[in-house]
VMD Tcl script that builds the backbone (N, CA, C; Angstrom):
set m [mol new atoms 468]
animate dup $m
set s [atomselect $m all]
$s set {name element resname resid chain x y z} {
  {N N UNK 1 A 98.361 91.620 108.606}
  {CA C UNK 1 A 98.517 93.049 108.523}
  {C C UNK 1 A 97.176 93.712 108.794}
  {N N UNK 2 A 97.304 94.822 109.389}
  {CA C UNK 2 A 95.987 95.679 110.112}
  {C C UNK 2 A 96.237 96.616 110.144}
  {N N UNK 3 A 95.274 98.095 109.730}
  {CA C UNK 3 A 95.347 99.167 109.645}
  {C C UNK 3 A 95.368 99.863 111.054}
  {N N UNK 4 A 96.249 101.252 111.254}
  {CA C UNK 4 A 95.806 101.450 112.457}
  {C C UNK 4 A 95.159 102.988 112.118}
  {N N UNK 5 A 94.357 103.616 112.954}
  {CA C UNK 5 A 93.874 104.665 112.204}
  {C C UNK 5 A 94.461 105.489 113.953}
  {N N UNK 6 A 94.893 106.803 113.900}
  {CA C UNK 6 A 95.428 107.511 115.339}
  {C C UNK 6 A 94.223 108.622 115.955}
  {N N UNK 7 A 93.881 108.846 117.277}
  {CA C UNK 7 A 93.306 110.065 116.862}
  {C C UNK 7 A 93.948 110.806 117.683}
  {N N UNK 8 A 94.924 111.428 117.438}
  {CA C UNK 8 A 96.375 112.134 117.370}
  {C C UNK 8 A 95.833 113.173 118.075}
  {N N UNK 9 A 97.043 113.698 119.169}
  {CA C UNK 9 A 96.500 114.962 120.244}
  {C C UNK 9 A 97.433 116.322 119.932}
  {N N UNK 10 A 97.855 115.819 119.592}
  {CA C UNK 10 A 99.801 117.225 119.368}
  {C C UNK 10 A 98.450 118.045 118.617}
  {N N UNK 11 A 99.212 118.972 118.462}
  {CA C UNK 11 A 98.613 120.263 117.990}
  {C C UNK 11 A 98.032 120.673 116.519}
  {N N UNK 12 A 99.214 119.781 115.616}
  {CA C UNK 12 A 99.045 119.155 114.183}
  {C C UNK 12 A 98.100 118.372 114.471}
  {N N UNK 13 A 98.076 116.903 114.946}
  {CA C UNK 13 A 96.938 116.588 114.873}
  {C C UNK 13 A 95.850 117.101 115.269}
  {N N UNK 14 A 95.476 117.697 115.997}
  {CA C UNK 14 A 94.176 118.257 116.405}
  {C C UNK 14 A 93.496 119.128 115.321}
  {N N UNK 15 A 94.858 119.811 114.227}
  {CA C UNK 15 A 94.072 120.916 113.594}
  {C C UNK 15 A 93.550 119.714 112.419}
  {N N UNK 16 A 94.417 118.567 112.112}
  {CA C UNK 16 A 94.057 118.081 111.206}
  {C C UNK 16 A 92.442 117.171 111.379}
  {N N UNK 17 A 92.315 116.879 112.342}
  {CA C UNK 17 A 90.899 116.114 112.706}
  {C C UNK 17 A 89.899 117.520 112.660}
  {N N UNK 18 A 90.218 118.613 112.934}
  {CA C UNK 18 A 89.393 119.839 113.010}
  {C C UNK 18 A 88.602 120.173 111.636}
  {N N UNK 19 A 89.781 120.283 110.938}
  {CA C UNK 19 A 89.735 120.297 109.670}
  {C C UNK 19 A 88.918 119.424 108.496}
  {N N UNK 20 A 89.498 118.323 109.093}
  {CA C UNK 20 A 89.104 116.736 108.102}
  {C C UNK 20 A 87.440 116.532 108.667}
  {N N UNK 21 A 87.059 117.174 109.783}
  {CA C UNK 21 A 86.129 116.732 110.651}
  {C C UNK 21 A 85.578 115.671 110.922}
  {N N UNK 22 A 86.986 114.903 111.468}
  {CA C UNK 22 A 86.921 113.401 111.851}
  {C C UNK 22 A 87.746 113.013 112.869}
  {N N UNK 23 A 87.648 111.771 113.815}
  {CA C UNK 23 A 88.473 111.577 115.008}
  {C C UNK 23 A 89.630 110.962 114.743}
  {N N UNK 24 A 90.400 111.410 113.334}
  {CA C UNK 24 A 91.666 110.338 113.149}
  {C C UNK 24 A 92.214 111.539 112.578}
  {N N UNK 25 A 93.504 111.564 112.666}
  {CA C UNK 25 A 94.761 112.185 112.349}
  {C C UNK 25 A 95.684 111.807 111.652}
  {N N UNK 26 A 95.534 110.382 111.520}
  {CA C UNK 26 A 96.854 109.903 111.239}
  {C C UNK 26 A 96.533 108.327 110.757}
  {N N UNK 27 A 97.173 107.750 109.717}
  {CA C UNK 27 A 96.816 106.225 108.943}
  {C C UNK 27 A 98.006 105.625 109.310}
  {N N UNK 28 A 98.058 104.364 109.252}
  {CA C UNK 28 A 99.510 103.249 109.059}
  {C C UNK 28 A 99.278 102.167 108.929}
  {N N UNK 29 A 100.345 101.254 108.925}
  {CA C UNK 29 A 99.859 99.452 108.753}
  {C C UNK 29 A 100.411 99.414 110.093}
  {N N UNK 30 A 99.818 97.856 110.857}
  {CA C UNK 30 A 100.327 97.716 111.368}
  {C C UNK 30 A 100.913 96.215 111.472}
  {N N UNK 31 A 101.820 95.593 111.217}
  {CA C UNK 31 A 102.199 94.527 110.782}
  {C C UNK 31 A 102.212 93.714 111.973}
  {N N UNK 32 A 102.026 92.405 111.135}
  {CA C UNK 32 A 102.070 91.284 112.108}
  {C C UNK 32 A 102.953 90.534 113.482}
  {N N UNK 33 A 104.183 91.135 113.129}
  {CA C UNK 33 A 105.258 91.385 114.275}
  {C C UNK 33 A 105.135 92.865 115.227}
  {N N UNK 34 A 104.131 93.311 114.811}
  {CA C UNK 34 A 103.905 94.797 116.085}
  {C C UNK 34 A 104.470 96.086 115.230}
  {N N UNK 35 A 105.440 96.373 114.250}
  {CA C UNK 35 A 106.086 97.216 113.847}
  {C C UNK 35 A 105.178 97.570 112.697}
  {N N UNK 36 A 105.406 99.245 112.274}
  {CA C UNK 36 A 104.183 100.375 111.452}
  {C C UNK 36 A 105.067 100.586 110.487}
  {N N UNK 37 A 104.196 100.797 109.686}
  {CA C UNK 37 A 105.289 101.500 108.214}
  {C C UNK 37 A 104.036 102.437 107.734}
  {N N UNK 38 A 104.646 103.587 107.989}
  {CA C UNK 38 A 103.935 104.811 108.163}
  {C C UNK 38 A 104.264 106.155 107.042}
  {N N UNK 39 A 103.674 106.962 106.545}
  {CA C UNK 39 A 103.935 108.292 105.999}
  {C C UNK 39 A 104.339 108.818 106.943}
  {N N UNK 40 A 105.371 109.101 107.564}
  {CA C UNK 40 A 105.713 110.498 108.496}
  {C C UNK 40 A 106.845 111.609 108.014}
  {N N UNK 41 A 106.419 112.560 108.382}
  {CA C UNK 41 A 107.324 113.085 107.985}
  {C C UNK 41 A 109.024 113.114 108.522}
  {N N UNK 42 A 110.202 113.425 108.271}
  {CA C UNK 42 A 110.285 113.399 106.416}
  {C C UNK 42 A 110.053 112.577 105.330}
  {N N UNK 43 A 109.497 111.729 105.967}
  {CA C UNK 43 A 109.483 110.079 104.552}
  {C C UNK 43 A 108.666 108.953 105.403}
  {N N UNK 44 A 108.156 107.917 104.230}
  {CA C UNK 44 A 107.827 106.596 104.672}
  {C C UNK 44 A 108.300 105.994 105.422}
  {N N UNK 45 A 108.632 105.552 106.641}
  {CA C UNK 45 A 109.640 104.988 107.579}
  {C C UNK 45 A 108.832 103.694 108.035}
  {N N UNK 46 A 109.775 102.462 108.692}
  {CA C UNK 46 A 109.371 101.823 109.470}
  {C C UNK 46 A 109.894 101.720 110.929}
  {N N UNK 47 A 109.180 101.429 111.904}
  {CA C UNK 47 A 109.455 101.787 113.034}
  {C C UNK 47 A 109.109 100.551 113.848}
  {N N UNK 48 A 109.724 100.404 115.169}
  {CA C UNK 48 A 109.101 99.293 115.955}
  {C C UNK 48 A 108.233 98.963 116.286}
  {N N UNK 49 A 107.189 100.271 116.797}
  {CA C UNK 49 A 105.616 100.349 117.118}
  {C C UNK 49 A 105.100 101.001 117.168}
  {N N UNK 50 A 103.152 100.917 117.119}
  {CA C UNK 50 A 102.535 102.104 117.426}
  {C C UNK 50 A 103.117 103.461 118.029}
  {N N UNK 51 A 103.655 103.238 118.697}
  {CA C UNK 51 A 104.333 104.589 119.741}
  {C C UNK 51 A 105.023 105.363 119.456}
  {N N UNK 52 A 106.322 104.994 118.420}
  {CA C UNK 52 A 107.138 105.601 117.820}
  {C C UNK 52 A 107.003 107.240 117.464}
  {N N UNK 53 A 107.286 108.384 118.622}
  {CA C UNK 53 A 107.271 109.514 118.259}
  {C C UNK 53 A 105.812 109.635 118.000}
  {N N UNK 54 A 104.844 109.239 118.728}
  {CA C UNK 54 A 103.361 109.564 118.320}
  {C C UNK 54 A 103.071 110.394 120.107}
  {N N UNK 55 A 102.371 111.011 120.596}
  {CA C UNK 55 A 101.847 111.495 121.774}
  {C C UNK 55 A 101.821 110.304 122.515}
  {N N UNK 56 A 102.224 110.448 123.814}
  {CA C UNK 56 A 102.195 109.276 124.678}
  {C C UNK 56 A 100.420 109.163 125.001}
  {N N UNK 57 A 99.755 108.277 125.041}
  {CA C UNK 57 A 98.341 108.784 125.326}
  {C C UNK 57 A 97.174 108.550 124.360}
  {N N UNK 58 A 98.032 108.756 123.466}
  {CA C UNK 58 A 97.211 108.593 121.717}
  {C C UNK 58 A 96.352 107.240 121.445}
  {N N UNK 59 A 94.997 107.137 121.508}
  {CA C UNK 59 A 94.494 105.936 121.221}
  {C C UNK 59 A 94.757 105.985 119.693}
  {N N UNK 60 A 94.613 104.450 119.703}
  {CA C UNK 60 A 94.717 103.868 118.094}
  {C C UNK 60 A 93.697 102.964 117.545}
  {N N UNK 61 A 92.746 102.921 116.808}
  {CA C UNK 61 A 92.011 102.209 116.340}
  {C C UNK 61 A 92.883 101.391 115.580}
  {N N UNK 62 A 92.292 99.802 115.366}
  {CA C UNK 62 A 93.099 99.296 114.814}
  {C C UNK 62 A 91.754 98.268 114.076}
  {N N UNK 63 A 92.094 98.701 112.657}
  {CA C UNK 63 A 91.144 97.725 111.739}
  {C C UNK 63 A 91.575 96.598 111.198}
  {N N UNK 64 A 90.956 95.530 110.833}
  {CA C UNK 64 A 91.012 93.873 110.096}
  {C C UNK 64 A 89.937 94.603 108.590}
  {N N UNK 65 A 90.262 93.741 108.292}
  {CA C UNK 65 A 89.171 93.178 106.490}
  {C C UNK 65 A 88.469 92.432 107.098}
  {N N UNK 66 A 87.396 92.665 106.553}
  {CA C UNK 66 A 86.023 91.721 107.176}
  {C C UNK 66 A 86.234 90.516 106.694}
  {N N UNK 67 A 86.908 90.501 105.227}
  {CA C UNK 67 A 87.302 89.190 104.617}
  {C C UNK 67 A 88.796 89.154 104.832}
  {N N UNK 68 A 89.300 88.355 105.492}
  {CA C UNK 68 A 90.742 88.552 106.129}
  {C C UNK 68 A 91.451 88.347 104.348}
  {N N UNK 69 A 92.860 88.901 104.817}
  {CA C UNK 69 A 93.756 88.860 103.686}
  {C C UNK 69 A 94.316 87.138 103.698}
  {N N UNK 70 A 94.507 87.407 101.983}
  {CA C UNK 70 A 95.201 85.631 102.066}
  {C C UNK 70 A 96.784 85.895 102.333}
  {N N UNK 71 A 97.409 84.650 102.278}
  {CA C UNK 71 A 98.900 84.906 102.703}
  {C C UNK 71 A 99.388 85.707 101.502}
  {N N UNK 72 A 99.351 85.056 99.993}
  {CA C UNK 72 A 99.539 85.896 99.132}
  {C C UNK 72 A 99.086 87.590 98.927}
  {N N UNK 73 A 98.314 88.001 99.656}
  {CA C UNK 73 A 97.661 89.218 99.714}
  {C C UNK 73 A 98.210 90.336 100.782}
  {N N UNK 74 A 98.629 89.208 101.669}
  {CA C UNK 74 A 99.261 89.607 103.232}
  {C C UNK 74 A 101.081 90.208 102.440}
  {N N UNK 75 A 101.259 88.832 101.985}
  {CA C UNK 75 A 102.881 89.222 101.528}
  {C C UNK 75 A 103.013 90.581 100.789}
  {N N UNK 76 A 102.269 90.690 100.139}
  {CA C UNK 76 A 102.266 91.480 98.352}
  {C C UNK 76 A 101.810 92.924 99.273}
  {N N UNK 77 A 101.127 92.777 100.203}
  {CA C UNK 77 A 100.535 94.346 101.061}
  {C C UNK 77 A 102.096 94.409 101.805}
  {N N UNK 78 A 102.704 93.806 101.943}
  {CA C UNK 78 A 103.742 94.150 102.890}
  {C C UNK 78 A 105.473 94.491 102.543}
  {N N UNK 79 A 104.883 93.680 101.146}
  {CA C UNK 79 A 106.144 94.272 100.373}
  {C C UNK 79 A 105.949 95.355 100.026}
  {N N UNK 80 A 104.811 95.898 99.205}
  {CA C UNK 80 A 104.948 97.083 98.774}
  {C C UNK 80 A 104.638 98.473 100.046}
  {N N UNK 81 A 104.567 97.794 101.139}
  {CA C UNK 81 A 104.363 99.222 101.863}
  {C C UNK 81 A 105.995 99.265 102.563}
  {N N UNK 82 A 106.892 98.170 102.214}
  {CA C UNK 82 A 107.767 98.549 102.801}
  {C C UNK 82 A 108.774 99.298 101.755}
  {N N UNK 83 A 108.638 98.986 100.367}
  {CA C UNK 83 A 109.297 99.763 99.087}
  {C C UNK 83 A 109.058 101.058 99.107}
  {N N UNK 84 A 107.823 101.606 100.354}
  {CA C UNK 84 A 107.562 102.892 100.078}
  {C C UNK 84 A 108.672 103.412 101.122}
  {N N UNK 85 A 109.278 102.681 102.043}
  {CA C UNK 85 A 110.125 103.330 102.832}
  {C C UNK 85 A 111.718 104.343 102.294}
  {N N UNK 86 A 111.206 105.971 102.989}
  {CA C UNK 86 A 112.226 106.745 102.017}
  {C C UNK 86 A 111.903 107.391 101.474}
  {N N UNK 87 A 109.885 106.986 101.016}
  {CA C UNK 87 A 109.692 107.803 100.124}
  {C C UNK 87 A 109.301 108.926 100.624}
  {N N UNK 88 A 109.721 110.089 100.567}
  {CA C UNK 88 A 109.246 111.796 100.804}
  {C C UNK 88 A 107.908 111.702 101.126}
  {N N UNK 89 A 107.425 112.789 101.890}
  {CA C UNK 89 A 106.648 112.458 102.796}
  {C C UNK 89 A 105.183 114.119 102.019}
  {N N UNK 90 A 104.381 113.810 101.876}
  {CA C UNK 90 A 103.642 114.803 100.755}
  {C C UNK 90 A 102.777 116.047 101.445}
  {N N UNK 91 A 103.834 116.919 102.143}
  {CA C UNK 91 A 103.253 118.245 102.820}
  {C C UNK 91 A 102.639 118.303 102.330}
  {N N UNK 92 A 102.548 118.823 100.781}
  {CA C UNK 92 A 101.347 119.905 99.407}
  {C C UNK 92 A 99.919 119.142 99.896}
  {N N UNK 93 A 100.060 117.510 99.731}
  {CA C UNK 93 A 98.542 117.674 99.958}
  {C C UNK 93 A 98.108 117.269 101.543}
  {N N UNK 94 A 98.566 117.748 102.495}
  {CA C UNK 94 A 98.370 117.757 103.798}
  {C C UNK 94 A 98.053 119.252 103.810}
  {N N UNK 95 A 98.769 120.064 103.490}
  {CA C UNK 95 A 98.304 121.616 103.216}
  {C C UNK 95 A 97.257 121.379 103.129}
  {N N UNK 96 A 96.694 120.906 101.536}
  {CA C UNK 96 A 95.637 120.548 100.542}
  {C C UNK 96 A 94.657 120.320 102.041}
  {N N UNK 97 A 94.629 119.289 102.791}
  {CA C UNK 97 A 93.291 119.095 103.467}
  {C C UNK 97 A 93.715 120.319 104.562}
  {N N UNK 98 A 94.294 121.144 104.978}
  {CA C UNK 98 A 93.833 122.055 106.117}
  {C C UNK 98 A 93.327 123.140 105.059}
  {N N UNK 99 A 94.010 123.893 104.212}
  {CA C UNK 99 A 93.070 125.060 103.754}
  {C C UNK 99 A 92.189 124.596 102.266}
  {N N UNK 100 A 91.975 123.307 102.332}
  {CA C UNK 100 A 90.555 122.803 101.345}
  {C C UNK 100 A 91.100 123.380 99.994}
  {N N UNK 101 A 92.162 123.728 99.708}
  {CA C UNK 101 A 92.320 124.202 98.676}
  {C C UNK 101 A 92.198 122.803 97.497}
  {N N UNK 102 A 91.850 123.209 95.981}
  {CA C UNK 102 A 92.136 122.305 94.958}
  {C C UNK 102 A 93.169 121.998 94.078}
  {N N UNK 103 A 93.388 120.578 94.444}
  {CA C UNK 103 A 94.712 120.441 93.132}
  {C C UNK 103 A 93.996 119.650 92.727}
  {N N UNK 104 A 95.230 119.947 91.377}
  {CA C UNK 104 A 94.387 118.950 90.086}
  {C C UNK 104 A 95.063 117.628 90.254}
  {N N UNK 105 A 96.077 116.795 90.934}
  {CA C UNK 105 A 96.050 115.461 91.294}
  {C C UNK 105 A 97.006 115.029 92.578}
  {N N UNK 106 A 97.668 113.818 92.450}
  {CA C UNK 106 A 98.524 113.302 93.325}
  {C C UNK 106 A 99.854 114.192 92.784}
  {N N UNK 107 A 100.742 114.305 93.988}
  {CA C UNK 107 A 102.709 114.953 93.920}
  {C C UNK 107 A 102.853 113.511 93.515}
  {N N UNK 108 A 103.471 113.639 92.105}
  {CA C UNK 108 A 104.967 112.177 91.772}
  {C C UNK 108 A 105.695 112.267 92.501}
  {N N UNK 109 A 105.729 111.273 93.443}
  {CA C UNK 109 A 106.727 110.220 94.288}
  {C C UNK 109 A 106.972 110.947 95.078}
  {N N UNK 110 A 105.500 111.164 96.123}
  {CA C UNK 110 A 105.063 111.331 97.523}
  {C C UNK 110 A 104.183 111.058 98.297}
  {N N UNK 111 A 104.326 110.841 98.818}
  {CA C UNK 111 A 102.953 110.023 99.769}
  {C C UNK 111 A 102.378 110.746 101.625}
  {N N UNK 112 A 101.318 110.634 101.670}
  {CA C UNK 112 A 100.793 110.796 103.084}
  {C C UNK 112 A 100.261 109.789 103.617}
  {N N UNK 113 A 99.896 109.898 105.065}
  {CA C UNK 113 A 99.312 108.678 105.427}
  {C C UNK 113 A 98.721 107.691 104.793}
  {N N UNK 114 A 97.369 108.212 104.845}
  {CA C UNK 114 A 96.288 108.076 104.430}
  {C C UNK 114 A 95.918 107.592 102.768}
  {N N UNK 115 A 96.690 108.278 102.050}
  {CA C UNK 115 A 96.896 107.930 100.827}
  {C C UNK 115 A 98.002 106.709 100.579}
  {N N UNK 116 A 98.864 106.518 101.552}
  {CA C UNK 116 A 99.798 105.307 100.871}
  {C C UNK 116 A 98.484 104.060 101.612}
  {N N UNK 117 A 98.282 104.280 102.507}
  {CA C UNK 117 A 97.143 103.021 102.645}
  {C C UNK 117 A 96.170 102.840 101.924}
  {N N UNK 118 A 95.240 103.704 101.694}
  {CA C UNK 118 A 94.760 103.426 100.304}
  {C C UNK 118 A 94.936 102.897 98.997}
  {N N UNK 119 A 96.221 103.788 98.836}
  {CA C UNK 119 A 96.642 103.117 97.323}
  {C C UNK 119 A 97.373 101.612 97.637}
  {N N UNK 120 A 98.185 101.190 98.564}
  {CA C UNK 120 A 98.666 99.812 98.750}
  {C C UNK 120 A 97.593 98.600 98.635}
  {N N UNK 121 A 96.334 99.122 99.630}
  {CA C UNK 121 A 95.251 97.975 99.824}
  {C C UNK 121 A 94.411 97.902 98.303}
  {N N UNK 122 A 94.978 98.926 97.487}
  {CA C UNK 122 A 93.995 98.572 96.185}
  {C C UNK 122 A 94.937 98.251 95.096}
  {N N UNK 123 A 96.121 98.489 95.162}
  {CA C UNK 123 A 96.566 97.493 94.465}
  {C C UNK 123 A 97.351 96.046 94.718}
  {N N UNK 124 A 96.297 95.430 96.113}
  {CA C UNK 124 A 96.323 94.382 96.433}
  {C C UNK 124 A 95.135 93.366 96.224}
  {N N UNK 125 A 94.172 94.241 95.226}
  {CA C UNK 125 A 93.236 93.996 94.871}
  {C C UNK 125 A 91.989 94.483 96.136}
  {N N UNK 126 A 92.371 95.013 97.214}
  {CA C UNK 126 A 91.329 95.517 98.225}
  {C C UNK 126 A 90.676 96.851 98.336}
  {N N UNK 127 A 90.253 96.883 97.228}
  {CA C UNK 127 A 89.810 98.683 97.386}
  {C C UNK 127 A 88.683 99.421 98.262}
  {N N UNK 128 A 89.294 99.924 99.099}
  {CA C UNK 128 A 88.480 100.183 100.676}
  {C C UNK 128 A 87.311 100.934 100.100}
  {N N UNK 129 A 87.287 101.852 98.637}
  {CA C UNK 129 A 86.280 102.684 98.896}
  {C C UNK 129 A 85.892 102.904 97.043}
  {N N UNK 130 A 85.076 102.942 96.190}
  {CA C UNK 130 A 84.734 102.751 95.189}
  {C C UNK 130 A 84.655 104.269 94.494}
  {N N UNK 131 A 85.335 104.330 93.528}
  {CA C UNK 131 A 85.248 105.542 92.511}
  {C C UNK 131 A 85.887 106.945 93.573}
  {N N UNK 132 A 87.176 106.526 94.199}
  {CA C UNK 132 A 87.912 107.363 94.981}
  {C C UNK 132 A 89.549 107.144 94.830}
  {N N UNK 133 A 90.444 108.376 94.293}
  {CA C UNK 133 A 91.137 108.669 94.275}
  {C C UNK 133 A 92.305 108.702 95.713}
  {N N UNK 134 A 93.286 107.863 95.698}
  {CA C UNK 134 A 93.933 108.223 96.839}
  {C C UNK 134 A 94.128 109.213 97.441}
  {N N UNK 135 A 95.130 109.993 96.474}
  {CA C UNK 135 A 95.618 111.427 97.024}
  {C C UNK 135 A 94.023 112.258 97.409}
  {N N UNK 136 A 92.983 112.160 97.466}
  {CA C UNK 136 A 92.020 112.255 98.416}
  {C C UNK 136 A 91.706 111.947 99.146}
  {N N UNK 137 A 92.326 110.808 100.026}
  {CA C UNK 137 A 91.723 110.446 101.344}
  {C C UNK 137 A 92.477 110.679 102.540}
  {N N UNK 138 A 91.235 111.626 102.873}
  {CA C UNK 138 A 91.786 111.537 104.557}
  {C C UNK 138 A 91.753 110.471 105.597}
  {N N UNK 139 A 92.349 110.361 107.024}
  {CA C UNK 139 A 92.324 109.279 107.406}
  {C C UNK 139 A 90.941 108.749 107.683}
  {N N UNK 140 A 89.922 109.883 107.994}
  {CA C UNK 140 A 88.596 109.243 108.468}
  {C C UNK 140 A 88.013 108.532 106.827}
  {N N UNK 141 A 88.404 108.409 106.059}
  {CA C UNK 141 A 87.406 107.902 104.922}
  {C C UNK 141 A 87.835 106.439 105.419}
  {N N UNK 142 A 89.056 105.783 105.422}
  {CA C UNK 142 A 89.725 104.898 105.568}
  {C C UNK 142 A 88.558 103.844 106.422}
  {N N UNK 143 A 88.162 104.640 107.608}
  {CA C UNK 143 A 87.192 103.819 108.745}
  {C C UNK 143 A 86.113 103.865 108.154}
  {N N UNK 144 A 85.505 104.573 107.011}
  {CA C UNK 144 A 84.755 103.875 106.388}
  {C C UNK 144 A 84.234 103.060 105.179}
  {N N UNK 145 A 85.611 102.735 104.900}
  {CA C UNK 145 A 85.280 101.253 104.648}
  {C C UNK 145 A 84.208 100.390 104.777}
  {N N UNK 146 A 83.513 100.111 103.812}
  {CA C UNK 146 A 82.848 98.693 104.415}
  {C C UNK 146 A 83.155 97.369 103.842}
  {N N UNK 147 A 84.369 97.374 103.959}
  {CA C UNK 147 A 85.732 96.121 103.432}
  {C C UNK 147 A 85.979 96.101 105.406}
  {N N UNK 148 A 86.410 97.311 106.370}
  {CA C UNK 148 A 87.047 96.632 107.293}
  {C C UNK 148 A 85.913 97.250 108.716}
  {N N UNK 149 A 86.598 96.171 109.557}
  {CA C UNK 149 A 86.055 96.542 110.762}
  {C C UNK 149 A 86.950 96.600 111.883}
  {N N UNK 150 A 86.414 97.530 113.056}
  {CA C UNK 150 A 87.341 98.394 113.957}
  {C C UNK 150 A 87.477 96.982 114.684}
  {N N UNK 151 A 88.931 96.280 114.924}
  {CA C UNK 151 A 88.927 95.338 115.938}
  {C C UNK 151 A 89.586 95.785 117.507}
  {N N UNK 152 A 89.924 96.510 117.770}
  {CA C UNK 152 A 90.213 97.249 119.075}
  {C C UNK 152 A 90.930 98.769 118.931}
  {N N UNK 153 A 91.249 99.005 120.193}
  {CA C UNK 153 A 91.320 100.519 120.498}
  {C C UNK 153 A 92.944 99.934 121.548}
  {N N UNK 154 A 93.917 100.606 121.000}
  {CA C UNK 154 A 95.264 100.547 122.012}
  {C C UNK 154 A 95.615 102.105 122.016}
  {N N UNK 155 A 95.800 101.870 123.419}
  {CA C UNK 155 A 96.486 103.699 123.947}
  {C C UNK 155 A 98.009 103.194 123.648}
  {N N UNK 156 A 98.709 104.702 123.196}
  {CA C UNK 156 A 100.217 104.901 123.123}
  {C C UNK 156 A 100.642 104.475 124.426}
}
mol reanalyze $m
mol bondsrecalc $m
mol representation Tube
mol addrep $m
């Protein structure tokens, strides 16, 4: 399993990299058979591939763990990102990063990109980023990590 990070062209994405002031738009896994299990809206979905309803065109960074996952680590990341499928998809704090506004935490039983990858890889014991709250991360925090590294770039 490998993260893919998007840097998304549609119009949403653009305001959101504007905003976030970073070259990613958009988080997902990308699993070992090619298929993403993604926050999109309306809900967590899984899909066949990178491409799925993304801009034709769209490069994708695609990250590894510097310390690769074990099989047990691999399984347990893949079950639980697929339990998230269904789950409502968390406008409030996508709002939250375009007008910077403050909430006081995460929406119960909703998720965004960026935040279901976060929270999955740390309670797989991989926590990409130290003394950070999910429902705070945008997709660019994700790339910096210094748990993973960028292993290629695929266009939509």
């Amino acid at each position: 399993m490998r993260i893919a990070l998007y840097r998304g062209r549609s119009p949403l994405s653009l305001l959101i990299r504007w905003q976030t002031r970073s070259v990613y738009s958009h988080a997902a896994f990308l699993l070992d058979d090619g298929s993403v299990i993604e926050a999109w809206p309306p809900a967590v979905r899984h899909v066949a591939d990178l491409s799925t309803q993304h801009t034709s065109g769209t490069p994708v960074d695609i990250f590894e763990f510097i310390d690769p996952l074990t099989v047990g680590e691999t399984r347990r990341l893949v079950r639980l990102a697929k339990a998230d499928v269904g789950v409502p998809y968390d406008y409030r704090s996508v709002v939250r990063f375009l007008t910077r506004a403050r909430e006081p935490g995460p929406t119960a039983q909703k998720l965004f990109c960026s935040e279901q990858v976060f929270l999955r890889c740390g309670e797989v014991g991989r926590h990409l980023l130290a003394r950070t709250e999910a429902w705070r991360v945008p997709p660019d925090w994700i790339a910096r990590s210094p748990r993973l590294f960028l292993e290629k770039t695929i266009i939509t």
